[in-house]
Structures are given as C-alpha cells and as structure tokens.
C-alpha positions in Angstrom: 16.4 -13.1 5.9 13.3 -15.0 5.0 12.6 -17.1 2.0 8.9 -18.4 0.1 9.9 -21.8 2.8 10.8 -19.9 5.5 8.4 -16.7 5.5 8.4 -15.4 9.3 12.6 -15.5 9.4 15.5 -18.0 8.4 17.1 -20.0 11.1 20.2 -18.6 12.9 19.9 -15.3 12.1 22.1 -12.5 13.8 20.4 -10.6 16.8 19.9 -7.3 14.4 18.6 -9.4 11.7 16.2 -11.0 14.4 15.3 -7.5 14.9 14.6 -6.2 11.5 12.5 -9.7 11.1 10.4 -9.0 14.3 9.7 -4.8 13.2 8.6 -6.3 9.7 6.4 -8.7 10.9 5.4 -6.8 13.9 3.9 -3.8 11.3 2.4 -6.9 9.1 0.6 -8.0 11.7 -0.6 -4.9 12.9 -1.5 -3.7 10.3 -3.6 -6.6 9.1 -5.4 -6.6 12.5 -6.6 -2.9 12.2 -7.5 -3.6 9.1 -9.6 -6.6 10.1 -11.4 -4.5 12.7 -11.9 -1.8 10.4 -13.6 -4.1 8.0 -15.7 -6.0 10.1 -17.4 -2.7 11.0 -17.7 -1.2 7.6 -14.8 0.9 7.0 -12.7 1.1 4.1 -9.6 -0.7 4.5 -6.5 -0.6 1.5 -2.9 -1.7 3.0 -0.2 -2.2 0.5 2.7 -4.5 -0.3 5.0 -4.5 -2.9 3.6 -7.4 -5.8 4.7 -11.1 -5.0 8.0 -11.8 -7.3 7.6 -14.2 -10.0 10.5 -16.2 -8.9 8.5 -18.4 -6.2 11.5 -19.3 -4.0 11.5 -15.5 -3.0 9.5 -14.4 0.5 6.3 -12.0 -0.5 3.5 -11.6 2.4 1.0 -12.2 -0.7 2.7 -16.2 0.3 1.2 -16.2 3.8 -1.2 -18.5 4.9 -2.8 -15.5 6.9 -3.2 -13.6 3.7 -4.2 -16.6 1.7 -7.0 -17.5 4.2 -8.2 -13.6 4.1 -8.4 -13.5 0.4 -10.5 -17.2 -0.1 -13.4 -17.3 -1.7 -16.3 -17.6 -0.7 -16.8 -15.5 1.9 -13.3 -13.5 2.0 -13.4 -10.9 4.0 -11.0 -9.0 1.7 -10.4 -8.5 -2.1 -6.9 -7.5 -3.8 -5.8 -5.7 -7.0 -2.1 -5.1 -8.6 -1.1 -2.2 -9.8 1.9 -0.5 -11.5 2.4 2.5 -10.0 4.0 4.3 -12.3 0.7 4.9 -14.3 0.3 7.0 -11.8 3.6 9.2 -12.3 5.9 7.0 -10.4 9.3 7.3 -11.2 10.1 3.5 -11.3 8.1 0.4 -12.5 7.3 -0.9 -9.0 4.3 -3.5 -9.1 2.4 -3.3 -6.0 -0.7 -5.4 -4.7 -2.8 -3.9 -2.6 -5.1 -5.3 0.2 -8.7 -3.7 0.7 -12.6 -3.9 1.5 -15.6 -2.2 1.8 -15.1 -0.1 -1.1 -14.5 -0.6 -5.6 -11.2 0.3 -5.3 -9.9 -0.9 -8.8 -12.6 1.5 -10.2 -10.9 4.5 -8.1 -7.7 3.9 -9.0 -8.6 3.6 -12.7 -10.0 6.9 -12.6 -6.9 8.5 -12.3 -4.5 6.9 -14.2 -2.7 9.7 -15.6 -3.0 9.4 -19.6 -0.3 9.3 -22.5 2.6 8.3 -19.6 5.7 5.9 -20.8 6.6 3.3 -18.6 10.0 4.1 -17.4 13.1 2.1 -17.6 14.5 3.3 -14.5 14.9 0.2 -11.5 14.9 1.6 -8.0 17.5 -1.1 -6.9 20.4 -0.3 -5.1 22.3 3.3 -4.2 22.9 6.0 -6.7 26.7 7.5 -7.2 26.1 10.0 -3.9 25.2 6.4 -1.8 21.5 7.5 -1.7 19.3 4.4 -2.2 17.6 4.8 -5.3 13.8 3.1 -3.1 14.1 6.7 -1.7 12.2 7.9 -5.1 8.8 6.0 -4.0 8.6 6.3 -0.5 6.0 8.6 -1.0 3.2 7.5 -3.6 2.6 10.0 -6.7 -0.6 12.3 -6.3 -2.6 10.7 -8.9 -2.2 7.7 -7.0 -3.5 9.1 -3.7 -6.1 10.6 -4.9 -7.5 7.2 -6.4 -7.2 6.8 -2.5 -9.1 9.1 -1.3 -11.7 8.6 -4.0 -12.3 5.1 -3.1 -12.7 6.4 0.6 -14.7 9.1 -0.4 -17.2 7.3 -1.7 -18.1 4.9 1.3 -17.9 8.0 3.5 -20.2 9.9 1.6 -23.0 7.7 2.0 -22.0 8.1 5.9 -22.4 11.1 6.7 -25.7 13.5 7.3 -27.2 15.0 4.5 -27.0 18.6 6.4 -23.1 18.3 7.2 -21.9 21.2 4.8 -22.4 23.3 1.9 -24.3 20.7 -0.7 -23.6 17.7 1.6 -19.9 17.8 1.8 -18.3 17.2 5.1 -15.7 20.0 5.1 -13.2 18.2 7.3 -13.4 15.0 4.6 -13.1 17.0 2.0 -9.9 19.0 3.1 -8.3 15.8 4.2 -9.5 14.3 0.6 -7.5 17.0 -0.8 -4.7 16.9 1.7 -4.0 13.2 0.8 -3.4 14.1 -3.1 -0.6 16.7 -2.1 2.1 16.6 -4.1 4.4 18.3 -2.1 7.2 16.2 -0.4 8.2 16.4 3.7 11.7 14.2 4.8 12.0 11.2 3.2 13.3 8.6 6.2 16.4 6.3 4.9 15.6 2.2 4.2 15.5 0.3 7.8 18.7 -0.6 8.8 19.3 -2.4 11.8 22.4 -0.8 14.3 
C-alpha cells in the first residue's frame, strides 16, 4: 500500500486500504507531535519503528522527509539508534530504530543487553500451522528491553524531582512504575490490523 516513492499511500487504493493508510499515518503523526512537544519541554521522548529495509524501493518512515528534517544535523531536535531486539530475549531477529531525546538512550539500552544469548533463526513472517501470525511473538517487547527504557527515563527524572520525595530520594510512584514497565508478564495480545 505505500512504496519508498509513494510513502503516505499508493494511488487508487480500495476504501479499506485508504483506511488502514490513514490509521497508520494518523498514529505516525501523532505520535511524532507528542513527541515534539515533549521534547521541546525537556522530557524524554523514545518512539519506535521497525529498522528501514535494505532494499530502498520498500516504504520505511525512517524515508520521510518529516523524519529526515527531525534527525539533521546541526541542531536536530532528535537523535536515533538501531537495535536488534533480540539481544534483549526477543524471540525473532527484528531490527528496530528508535526515535528519542533528552536522554543517552544507547547507553541504557546497552546496560541490559542480556549476555551469552544466540541470535535466533526464527523469522516472525507470516501465520504459523494454527493461522496465528507469527508478529504476535513481539507485540510486546522482552523485559530486558523495557527496562533499558525505563532506565533511560529514570535518569532524566531523577535529576527532576525533590531531593526529599521518598526514602533516599526515590520517588515511590517512579520507581513502581520503573518496575512495572520491566514486567515480564503478558496481558491479550491484539491480532495484526486488519481492515473489515
């Protein structure tokens, strides 16, 4: 439905297609502008998108202008890192690219690579033998990986908030969220869009 040439939708697409295009985009953009506002007033942003393919001809939002102009130097307003997510006890290889500011992110995130892990061979592409897509394995990112999160967020927040606010300067409430976000434990994982 899009292409590298044709990034915001093809021409002549069907009305649900038109639909699935406007949700996607809608999210994007979003997205991007909570993240702008965020930024702009010092808060830590991250938003993730799976890492651009190497075969150019194939749509990525890492090939927007918007998300080009956001990432020039000098003075870009945000900074971006890839990372393979299954050094983080992912169960497929799925590259992703992350979006963020206001906070060393790659340093977080390299803090909890999990050690001694083998890359798995396993490609999360298509539907398994019960007609289960096989994405449905990282809809949720591992723990390891959130708490690289929540470490990067922790960090900025910490130098936020009064030095009275809890036992030994720990905000109670950003702590238990902290360790809320590295939960392992899984709720309902919702099926790939599909348009009716």
């Amino acid at each position: 439905m899009r292409s590298a040439f044709s990034l915001w939708g093809l021409d002549h697409l069907t009305f649900p297609e038109l639909a699935q295009i406007f949700v996607g985009s809608s999210l994007l953009l979003k997205g991007l502008l909570l993240a702008c506002i965020v930024n702009l007033h010092g808060g830590v942003t991250v938003l993730e998108h799976p890492a651009a393919p190497y075969n150019e001809e194939y749509a990525s939002v890492w090939r927007l202008g918007i998300m080009k102009l956001f990432l020039r130097r000098p003075g870009a307003i945000f900074r971006q890192t890839t990372i393979a997510q299954w050094r983080f006890g992912a169960p497929g290889t799925k590259p992703t690219t992350l979006l963020y500011s206001n906070t060393d992110l790659p340093a977080a995130l390299e803090s909890c690579v999990l050690p001694d892990l083998t890359r798995p061979e396993t490609h999360l592409i298509g539907k398994d033998q019960f007609g289960r897509y096989k994405t449905a394995a990282a809809k949720e990112y591992p723990a390891a990986l959130n708490l690289g999160f929540a470490r990067a967020m922790r960090r900025v927040l910490s130098t936020r908030i009064p030095a009275n606010c809890g036992d030994d300067g720990d905000e109670p409430f950003g702590l238990e969220l902290a360790l809320l976000c590295a939960c392992a434990e899984h709720g309902s994982i919702k099926p790939d869009y599909q348009p009716r």
